[in-house]
N, C-alpha and C positions, 0 to 999 in steps of 0.2 A: 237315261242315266248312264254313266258313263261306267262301266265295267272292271275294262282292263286295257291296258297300252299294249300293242302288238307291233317292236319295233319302231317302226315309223308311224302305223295305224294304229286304230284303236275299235272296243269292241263297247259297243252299247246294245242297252236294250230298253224295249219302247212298250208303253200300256196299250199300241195297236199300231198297224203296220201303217196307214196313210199318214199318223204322227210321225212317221220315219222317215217315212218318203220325204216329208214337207221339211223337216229337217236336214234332211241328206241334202235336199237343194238349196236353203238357205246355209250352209258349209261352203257348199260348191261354192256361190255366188260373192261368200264371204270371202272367200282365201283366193278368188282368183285376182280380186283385186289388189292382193299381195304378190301377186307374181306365181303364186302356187294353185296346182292341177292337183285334184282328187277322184278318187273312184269310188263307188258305193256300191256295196251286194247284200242287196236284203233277204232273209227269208225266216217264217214265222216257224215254230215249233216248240215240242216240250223240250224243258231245258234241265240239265242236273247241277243245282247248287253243289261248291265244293268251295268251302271256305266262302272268298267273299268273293269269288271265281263263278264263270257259271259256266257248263261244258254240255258234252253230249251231240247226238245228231245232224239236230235244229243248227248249234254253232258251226259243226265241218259244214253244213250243205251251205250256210253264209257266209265264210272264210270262201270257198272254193266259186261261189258265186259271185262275190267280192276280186275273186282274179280274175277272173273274164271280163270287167268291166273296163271300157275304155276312159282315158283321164276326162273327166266331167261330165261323167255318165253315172247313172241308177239303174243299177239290173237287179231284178226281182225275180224270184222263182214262181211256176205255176201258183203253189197254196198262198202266197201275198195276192196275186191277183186276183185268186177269187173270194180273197177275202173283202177286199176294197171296191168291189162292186160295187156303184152307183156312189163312190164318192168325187166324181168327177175329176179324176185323175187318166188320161187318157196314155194308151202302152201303146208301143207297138212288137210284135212279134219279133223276137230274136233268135227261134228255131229252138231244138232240142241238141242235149248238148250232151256229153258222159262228162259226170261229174269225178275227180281223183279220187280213187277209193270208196267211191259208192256204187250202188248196183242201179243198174238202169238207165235210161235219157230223162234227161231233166229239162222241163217246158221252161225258156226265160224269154225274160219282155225287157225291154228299155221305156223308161217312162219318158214320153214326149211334151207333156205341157200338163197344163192343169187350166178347169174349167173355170171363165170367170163369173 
């Protein structure tokens, strides 16, 4: 469901994260055939409703993971990944990273293909 417009982007949110992923590629695959290049940063977390806005954490750690991602790429944070365990969506390691204004290195992955 689609959230909020961010500029040029936009912020959705998903009843589980492989629905996301599977959607962020079907984006990708759709608009490239328009001539347009997109990048996707997933990451799952508690959200804080505000109005018909949703904010909080969960949102900066997928805006900011969302910047790191190169034009027709899915980068996901650690907790997507172990969330979607054995849905046969195959990652590959993208290293740890210092996320803007968060504490810590953040595990992210590039999603590579999917299992047929």
């Amino acid at each position: 469901m689609e959230v909020n417009t961010l500029g040029d982007g936009f912020l959705a949110r998903f009843d589980g994260p492989a629905r996301a992923i599977r959607c962020a590629d079907e984006i990708i695959k759709a608009v490239r055939g328009l001539g347009i290049e997109v990048r996707t940063g997933l990451h799952t977390g508690e959200c804080e409703h505000v109005g018909d806005n949703i904010g909080g954490i969960a949102v900066h750690v997928g805006a900011r993971v969302a910047s790191l991602a190169a034009s027709g790429q899915i980068l996901i944070s650690q907790t997507v990944k172990d969330i979607i365990a054995g849905s046969g969506i195959r990652l590959e390691d993208r290293g740890g990273v210092v996320l803007k204004g968060l504490p810590g290195e953040w595990q992210l992955y590039g999603v590579a293909g999917f299992a047929t």
